[in-house]
PQR file of N, CA, C, O and H, with PARSE charges and radii, in Angstrom:
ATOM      1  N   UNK A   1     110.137  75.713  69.188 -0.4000 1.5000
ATOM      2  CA  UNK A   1     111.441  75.132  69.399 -0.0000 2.0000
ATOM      3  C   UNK A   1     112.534  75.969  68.759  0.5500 1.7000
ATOM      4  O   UNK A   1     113.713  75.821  69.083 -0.5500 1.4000
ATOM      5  N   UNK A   2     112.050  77.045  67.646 -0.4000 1.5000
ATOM      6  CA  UNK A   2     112.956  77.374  67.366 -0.0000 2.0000
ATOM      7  C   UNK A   2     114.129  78.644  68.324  0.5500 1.7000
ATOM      8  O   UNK A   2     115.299  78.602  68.705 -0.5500 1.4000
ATOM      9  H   UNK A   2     111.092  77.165  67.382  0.4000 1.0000
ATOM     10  N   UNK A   3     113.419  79.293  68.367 -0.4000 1.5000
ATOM     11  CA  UNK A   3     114.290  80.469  69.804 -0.0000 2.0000
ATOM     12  C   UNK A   3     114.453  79.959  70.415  0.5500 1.7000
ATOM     13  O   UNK A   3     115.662  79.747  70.512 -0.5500 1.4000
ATOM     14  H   UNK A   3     112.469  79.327  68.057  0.4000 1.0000
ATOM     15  N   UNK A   4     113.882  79.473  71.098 -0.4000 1.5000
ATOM     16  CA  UNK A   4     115.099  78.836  72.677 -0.0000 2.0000
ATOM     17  C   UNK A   4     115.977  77.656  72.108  0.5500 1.7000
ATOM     18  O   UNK A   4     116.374  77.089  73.126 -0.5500 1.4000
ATOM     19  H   UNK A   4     112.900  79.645  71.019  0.4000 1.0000
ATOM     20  N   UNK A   5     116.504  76.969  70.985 -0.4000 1.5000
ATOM     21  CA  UNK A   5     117.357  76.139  70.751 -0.0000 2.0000
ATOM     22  C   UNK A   5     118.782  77.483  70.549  0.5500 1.7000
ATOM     23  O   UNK A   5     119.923  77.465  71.011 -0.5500 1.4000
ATOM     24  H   UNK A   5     116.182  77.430  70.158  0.4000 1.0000
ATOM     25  N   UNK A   6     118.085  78.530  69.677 -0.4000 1.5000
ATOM     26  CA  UNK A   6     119.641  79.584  70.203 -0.0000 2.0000
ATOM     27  C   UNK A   6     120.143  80.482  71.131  0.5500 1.7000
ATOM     28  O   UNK A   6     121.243  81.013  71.286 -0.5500 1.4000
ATOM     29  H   UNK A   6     117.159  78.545  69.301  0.4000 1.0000
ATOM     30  N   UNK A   7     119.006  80.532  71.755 -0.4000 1.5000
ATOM     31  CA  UNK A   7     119.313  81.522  73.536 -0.0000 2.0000
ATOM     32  C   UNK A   7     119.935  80.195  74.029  0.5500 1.7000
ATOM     33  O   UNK A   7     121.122  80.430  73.799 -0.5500 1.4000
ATOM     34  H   UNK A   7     118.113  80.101  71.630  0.4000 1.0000
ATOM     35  N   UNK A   8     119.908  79.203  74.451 -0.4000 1.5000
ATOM     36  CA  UNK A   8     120.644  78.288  75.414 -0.0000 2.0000
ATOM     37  C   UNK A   8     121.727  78.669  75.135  0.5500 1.7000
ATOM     38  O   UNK A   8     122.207  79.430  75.975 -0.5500 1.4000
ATOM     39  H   UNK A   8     118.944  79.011  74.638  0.4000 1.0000
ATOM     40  N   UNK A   9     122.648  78.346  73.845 -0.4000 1.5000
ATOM     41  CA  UNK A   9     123.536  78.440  73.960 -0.0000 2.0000
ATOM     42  C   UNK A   9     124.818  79.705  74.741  0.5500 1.7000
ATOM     43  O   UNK A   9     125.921  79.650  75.283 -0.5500 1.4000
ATOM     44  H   UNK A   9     122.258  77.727  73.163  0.4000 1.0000
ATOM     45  N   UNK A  10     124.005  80.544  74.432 -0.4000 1.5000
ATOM     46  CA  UNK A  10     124.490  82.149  74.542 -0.0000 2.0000
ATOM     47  C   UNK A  10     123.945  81.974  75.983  0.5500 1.7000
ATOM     48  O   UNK A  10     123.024  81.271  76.398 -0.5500 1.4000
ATOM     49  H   UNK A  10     123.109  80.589  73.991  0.4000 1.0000
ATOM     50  N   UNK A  11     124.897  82.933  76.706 -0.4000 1.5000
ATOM     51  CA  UNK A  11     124.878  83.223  78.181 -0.0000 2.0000
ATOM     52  C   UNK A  11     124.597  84.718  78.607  0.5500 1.7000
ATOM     53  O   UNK A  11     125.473  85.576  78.491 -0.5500 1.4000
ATOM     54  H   UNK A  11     125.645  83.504  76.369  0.4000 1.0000
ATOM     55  N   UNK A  12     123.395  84.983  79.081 -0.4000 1.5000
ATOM     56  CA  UNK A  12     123.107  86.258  79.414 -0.0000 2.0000
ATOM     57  C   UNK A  12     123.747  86.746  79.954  0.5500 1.7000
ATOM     58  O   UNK A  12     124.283  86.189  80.913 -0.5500 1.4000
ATOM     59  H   UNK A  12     122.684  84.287  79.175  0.4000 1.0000
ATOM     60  N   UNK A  13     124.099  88.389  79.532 -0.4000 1.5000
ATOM     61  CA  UNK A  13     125.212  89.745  80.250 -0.0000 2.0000
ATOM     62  C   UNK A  13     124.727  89.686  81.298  0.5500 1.7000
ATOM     63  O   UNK A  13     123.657  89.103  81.474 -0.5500 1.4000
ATOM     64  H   UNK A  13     123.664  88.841  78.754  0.4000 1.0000
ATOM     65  N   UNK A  14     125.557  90.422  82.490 -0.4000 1.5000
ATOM     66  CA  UNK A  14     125.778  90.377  83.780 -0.0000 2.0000
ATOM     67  C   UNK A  14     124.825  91.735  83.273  0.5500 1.7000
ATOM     68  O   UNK A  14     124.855  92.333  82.198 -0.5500 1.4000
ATOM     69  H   UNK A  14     126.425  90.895  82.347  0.4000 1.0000
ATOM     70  N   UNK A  15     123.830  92.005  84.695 -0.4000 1.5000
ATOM     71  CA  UNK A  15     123.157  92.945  84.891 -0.0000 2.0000
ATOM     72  C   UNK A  15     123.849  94.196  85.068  0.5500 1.7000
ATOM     73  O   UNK A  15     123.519  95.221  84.470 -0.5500 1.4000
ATOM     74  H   UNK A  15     123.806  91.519  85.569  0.4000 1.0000
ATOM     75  N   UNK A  16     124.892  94.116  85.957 -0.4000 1.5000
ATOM     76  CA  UNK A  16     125.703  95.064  86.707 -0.0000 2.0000
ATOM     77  C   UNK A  16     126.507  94.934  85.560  0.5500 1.7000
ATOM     78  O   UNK A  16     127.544  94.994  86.221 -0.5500 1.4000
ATOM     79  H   UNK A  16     125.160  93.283  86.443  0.4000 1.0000
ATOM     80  N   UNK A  17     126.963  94.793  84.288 -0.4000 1.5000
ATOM     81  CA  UNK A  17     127.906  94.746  83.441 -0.0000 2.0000
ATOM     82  C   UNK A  17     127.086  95.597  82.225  0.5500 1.7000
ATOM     83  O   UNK A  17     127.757  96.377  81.549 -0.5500 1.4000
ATOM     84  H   UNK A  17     126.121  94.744  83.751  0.4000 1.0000
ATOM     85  N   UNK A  18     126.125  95.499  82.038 -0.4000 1.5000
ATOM     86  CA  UNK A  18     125.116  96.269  81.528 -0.0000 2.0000
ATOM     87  C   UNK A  18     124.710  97.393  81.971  0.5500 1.7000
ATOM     88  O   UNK A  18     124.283  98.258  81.207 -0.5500 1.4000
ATOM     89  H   UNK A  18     125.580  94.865  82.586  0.4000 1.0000
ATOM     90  N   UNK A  19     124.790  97.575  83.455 -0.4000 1.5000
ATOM     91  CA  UNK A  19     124.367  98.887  84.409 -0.0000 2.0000
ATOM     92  C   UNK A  19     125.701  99.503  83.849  0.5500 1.7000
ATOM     93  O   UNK A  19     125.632 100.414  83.025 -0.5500 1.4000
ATOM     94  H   UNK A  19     125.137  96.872  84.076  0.4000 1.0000
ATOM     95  N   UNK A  20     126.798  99.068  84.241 -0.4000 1.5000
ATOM     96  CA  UNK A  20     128.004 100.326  84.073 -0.0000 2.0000
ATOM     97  C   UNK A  20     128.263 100.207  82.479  0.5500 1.7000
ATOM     98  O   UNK A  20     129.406 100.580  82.212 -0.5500 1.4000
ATOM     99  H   UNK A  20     126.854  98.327  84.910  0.4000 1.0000
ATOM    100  N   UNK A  21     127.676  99.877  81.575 -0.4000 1.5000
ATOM    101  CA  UNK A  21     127.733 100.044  80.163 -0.0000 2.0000
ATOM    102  C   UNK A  21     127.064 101.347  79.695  0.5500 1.7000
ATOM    103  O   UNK A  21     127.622 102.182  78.983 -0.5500 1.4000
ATOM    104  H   UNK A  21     126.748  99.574  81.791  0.4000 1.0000
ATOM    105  N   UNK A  22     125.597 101.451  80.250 -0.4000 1.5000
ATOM    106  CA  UNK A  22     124.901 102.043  80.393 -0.0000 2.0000
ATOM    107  C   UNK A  22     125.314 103.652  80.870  0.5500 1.7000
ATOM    108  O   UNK A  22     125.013 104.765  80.437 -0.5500 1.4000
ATOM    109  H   UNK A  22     125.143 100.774  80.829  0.4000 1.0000
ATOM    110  N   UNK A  23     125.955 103.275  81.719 -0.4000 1.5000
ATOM    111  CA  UNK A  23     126.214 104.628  82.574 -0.0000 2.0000
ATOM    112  C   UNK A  23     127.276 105.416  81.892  0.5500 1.7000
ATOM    113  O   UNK A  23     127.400 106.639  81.953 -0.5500 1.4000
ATOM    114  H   UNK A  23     126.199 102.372  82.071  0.4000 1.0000
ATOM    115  N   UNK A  24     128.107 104.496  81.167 -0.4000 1.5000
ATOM    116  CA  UNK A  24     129.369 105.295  80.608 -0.0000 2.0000
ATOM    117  C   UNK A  24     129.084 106.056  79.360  0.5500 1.7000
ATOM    118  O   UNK A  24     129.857 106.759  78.709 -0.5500 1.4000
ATOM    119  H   UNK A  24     128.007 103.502  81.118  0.4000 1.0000
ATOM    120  N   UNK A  25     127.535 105.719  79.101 -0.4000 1.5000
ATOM    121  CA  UNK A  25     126.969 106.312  77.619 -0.0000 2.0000
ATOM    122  C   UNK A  25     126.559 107.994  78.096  0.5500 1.7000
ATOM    123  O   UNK A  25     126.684 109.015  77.420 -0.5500 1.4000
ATOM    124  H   UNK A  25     126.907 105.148  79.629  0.4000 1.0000
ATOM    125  N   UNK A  26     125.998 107.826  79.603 -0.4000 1.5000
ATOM    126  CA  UNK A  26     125.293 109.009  79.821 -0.0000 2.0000
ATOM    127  C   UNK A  26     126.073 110.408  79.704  0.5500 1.7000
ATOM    128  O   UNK A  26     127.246 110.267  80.048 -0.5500 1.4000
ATOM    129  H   UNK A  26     125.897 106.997  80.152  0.4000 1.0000
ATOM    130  N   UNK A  27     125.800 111.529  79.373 -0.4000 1.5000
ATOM    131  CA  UNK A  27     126.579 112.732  79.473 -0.0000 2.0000
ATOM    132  C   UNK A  27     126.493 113.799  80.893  0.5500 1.7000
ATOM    133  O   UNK A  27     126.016 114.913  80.676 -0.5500 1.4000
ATOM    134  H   UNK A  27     124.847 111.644  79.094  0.4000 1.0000
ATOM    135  N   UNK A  28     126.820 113.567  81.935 -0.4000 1.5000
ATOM    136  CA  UNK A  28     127.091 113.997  82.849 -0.0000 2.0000
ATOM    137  C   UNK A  28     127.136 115.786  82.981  0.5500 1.7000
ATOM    138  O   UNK A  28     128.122 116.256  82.413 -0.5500 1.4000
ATOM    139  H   UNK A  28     127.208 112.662  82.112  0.4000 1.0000
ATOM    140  N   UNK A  29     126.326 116.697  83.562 -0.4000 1.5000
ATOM    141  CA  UNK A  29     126.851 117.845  83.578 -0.0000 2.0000
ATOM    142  C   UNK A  29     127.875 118.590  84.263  0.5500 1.7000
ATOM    143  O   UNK A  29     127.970 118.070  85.375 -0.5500 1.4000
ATOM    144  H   UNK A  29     125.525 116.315  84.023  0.4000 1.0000
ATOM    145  N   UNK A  30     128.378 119.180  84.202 -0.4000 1.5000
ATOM    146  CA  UNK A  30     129.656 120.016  84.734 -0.0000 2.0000
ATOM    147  C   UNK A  30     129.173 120.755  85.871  0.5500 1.7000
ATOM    148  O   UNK A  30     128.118 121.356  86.076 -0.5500 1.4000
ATOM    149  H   UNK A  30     128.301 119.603  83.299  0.4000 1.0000
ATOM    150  N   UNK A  31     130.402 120.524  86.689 -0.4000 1.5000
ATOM    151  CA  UNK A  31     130.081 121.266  88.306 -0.0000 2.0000
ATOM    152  C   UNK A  31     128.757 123.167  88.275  0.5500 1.7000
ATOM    153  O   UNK A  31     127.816 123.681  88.880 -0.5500 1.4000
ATOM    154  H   UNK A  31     131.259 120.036  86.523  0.4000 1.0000
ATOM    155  N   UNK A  32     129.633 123.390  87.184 -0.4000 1.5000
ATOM    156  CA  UNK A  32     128.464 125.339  86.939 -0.0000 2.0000
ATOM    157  C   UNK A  32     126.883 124.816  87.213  0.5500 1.7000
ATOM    158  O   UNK A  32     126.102 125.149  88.104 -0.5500 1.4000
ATOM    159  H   UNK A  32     130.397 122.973  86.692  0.4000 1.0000
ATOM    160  N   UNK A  33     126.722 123.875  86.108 -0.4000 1.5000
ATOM    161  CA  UNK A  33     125.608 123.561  85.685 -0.0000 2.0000
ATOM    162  C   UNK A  33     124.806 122.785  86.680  0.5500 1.7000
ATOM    163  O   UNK A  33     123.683 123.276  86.796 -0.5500 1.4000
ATOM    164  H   UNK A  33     127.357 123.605  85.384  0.4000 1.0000
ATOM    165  N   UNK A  34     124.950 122.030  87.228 -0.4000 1.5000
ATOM    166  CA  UNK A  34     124.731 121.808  88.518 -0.0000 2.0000
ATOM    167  C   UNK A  34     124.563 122.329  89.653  0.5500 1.7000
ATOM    168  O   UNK A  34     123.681 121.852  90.368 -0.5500 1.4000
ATOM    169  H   UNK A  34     125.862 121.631  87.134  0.4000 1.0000
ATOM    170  N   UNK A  35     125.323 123.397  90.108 -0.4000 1.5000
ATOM    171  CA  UNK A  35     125.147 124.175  90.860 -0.0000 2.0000
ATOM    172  C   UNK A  35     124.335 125.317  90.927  0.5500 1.7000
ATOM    173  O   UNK A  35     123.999 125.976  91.911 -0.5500 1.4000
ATOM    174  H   UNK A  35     126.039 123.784  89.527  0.4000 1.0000
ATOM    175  N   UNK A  36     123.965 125.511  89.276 -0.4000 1.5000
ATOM    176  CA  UNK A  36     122.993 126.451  88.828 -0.0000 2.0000
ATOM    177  C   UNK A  36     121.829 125.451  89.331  0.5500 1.7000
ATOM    178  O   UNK A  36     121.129 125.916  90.230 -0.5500 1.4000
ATOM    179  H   UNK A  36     124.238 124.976  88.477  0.4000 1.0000
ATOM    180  N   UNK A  37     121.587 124.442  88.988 -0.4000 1.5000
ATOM    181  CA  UNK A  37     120.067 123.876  88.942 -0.0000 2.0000
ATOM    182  C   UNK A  37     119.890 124.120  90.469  0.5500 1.7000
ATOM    183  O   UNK A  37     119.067 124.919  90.914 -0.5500 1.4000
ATOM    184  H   UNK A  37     122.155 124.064  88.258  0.4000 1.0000
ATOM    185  N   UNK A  38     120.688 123.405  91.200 -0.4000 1.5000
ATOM    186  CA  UNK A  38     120.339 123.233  92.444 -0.0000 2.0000
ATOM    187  C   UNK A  38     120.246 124.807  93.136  0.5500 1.7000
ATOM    188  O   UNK A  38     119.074 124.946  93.486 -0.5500 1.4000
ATOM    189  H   UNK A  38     121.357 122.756  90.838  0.4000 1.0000
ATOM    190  N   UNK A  39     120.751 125.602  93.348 -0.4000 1.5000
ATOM    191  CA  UNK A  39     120.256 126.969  93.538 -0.0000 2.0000
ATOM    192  C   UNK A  39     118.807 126.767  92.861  0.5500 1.7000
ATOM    193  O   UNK A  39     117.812 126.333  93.442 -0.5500 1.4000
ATOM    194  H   UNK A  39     121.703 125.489  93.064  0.4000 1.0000
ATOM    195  N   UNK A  40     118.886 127.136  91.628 -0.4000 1.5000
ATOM    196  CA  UNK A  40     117.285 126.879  90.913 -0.0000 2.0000
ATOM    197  C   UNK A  40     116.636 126.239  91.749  0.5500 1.7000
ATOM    198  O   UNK A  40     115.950 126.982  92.451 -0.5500 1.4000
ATOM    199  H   UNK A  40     119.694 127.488  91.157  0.4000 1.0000
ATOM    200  N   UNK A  41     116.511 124.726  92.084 -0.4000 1.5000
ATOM    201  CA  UNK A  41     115.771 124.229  92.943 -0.0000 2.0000
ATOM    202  C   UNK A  41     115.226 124.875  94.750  0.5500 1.7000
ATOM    203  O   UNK A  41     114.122 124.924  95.291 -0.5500 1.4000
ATOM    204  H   UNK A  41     117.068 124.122  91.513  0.4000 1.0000
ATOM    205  N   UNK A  42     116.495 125.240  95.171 -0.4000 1.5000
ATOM    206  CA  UNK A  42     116.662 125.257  96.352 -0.0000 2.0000
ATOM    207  C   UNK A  42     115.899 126.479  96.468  0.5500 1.7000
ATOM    208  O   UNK A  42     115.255 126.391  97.513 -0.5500 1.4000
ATOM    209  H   UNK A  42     117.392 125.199  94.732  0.4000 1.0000
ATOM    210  N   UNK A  43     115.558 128.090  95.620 -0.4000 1.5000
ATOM    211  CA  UNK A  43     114.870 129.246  95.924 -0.0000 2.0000
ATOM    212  C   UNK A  43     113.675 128.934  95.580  0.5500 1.7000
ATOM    213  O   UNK A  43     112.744 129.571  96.073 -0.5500 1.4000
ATOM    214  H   UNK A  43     116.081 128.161  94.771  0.4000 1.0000
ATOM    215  N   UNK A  44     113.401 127.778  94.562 -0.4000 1.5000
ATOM    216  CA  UNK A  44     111.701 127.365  93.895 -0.0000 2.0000
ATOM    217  C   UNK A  44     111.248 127.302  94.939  0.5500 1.7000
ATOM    218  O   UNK A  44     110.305 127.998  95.315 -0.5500 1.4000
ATOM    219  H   UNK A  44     114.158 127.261  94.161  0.4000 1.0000
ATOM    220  N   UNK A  45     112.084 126.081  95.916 -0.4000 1.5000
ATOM    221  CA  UNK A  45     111.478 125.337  97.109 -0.0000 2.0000
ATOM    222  C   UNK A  45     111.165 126.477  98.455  0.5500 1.7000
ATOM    223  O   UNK A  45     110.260 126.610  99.279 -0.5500 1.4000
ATOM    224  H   UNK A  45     112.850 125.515  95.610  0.4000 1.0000
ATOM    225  N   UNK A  46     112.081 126.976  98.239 -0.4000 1.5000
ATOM    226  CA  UNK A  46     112.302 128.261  99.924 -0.0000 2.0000
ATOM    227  C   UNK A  46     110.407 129.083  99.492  0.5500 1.7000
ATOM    228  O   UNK A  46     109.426 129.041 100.234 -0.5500 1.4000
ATOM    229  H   UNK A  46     112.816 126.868  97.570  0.4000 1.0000
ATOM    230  N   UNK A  47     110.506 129.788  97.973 -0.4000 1.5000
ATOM    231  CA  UNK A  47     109.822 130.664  97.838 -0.0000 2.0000
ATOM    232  C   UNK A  47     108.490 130.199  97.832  0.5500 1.7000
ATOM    233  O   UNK A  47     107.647 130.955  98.316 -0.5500 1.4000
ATOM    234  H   UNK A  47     111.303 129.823  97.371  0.4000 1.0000
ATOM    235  N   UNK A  48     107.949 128.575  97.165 -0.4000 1.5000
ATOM    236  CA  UNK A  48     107.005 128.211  97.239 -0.0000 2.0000
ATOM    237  C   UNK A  48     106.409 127.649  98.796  0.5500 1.7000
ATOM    238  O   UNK A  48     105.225 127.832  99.081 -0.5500 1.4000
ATOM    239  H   UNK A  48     108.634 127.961  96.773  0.4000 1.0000
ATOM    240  N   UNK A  49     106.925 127.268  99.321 -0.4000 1.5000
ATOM    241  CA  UNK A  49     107.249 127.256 100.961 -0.0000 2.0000
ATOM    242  C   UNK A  49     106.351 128.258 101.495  0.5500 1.7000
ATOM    243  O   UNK A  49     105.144 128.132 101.701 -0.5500 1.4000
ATOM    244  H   UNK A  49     107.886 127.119  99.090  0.4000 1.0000
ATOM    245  N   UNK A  50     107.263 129.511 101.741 -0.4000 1.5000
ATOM    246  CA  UNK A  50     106.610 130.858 101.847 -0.0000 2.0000
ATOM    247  C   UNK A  50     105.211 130.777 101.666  0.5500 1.7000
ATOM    248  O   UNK A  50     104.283 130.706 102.472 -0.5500 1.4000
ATOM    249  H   UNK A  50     108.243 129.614 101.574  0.4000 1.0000
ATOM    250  N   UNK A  51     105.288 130.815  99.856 -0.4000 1.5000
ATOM    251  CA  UNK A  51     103.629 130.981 100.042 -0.0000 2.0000
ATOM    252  C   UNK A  51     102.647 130.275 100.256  0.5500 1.7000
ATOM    253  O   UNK A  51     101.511 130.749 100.265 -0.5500 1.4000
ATOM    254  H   UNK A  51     106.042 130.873  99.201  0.4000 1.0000
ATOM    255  N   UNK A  52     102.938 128.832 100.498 -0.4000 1.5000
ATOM    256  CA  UNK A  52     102.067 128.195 101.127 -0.0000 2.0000
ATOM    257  C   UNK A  52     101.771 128.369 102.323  0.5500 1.7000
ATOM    258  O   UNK A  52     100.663 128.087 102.777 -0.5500 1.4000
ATOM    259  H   UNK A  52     103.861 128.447 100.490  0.4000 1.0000
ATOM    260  N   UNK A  53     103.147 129.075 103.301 -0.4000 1.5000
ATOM    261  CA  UNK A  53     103.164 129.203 104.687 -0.0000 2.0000
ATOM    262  C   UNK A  53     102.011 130.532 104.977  0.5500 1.7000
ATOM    263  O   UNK A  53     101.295 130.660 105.970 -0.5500 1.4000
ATOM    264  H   UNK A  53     104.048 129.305 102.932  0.4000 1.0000
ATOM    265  N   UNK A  54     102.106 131.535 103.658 -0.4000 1.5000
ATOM    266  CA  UNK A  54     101.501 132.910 103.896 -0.0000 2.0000
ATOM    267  C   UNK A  54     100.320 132.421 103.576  0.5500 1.7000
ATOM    268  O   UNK A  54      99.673 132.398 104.622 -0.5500 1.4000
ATOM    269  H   UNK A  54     102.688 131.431 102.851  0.4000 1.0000
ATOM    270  N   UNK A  55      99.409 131.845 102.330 -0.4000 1.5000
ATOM    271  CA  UNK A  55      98.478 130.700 101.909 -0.0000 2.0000
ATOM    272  C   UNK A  55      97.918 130.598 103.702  0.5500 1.7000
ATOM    273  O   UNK A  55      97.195 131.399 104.294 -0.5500 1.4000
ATOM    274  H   UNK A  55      99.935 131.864 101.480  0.4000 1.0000
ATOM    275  N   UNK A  56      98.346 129.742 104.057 -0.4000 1.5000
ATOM    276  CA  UNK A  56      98.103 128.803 105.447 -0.0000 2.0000
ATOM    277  C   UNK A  56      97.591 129.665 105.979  0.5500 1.7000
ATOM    278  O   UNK A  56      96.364 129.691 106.072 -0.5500 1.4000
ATOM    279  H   UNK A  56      98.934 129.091 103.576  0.4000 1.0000
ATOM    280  N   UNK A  57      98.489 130.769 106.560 -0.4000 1.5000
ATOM    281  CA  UNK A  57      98.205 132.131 107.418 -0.0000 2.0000
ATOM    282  C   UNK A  57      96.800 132.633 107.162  0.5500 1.7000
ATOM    283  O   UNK A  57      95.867 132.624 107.964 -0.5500 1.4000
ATOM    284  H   UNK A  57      99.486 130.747 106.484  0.4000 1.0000
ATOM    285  N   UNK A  58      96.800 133.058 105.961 -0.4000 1.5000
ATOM    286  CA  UNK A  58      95.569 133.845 105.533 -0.0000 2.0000
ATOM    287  C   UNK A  58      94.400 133.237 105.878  0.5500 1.7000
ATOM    288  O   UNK A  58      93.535 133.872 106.481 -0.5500 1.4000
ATOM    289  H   UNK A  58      97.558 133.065 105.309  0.4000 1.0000
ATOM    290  N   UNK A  59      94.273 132.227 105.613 -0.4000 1.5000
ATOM    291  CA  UNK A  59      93.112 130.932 105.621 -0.0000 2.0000
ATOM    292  C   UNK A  59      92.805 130.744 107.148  0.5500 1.7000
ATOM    293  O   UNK A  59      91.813 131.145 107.758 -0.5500 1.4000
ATOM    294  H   UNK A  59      94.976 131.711 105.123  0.4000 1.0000
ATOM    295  N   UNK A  60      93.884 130.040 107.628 -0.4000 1.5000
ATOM    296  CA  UNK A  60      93.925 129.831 108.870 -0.0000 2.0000
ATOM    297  C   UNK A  60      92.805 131.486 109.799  0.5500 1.7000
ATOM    298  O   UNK A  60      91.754 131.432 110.438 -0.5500 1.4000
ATOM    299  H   UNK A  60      94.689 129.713 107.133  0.4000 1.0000
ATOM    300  N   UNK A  61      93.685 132.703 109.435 -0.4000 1.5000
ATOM    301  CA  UNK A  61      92.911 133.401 109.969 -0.0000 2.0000
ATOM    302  C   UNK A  61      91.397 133.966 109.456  0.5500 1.7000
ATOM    303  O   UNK A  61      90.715 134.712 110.159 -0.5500 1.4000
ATOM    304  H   UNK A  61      94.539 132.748 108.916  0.4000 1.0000
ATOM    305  N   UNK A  62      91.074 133.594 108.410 -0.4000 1.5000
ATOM    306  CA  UNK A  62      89.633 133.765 107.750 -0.0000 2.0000
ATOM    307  C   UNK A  62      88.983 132.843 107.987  0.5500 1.7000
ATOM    308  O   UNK A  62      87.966 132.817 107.294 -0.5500 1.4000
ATOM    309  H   UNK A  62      91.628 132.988 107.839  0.4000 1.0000
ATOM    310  N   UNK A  63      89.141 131.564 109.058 -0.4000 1.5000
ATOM    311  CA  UNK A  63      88.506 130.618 109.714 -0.0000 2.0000
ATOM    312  C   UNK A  63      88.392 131.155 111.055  0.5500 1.7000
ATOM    313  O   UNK A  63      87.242 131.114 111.493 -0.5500 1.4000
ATOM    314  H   UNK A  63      89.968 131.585 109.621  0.4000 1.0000
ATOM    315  N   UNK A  64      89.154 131.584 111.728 -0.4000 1.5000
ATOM    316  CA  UNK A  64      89.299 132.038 112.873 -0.0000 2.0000
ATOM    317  C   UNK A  64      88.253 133.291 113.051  0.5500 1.7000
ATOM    318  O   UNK A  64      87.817 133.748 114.108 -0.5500 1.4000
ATOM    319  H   UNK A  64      90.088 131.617 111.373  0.4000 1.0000
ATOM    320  N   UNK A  65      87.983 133.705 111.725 -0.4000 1.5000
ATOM    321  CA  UNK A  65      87.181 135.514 112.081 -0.0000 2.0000
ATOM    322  C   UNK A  65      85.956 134.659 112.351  0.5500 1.7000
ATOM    323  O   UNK A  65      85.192 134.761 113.311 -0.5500 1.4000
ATOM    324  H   UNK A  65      88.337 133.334 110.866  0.4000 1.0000
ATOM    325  N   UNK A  66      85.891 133.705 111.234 -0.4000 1.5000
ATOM    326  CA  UNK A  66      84.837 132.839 110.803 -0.0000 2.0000
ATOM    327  C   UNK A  66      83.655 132.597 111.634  0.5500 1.7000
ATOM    328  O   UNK A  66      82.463 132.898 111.676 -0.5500 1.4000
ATOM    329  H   UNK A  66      86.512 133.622 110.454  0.4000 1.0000
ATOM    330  N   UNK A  67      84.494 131.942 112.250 -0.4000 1.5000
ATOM    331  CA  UNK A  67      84.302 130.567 113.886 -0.0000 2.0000
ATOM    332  C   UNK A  67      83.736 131.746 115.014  0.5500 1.7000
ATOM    333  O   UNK A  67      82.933 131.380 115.872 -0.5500 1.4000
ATOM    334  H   UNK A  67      85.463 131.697 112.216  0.4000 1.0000
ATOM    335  N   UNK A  68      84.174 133.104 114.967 -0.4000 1.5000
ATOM    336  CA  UNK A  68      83.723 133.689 116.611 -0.0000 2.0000
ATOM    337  C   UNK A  68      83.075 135.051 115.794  0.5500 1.7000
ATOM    338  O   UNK A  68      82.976 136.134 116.370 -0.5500 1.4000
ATOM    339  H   UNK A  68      84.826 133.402 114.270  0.4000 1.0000
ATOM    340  N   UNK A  69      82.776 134.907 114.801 -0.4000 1.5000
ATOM    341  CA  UNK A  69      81.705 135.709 113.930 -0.0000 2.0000
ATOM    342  C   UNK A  69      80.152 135.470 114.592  0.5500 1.7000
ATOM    343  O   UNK A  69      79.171 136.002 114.072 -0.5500 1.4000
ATOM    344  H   UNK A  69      82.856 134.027 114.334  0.4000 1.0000
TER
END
């Protein structure tokens, strides 16, 4: 009986009042820095791509010698 006789009284924060509380704490990066990552991301993705595509290739044709071997 004892906790919940003092939560009743008190009225729980708005979720969404808590979300943008939250958010105004976070430190945000600056347009450079951002634009660095995403480049970063965007050549990881192109280059690993590739070699899965060259990966694929290789395989693909060392099944193929394989098969009419």
């Amino acid at each position: 009986m004892g906790d919940s006789a003092k939560t009743e009284g008190k009225k729980k924060p708005s979720f969404f009042k808590g979300l943008k509380k939250e958010f105004k704490k976070v430190t945000w990066p600056d347009r450079k820095t951002v634009t660095k990552q995403t480049a970063a991301v965007v050549v990881v993705s192109v280059a690993l791509g590739l070699l899965i595509a060259l990966m694929d290739f290789i395989i693909q044709y060392g099944v193929d010698w394989l098969v009419t071997f």
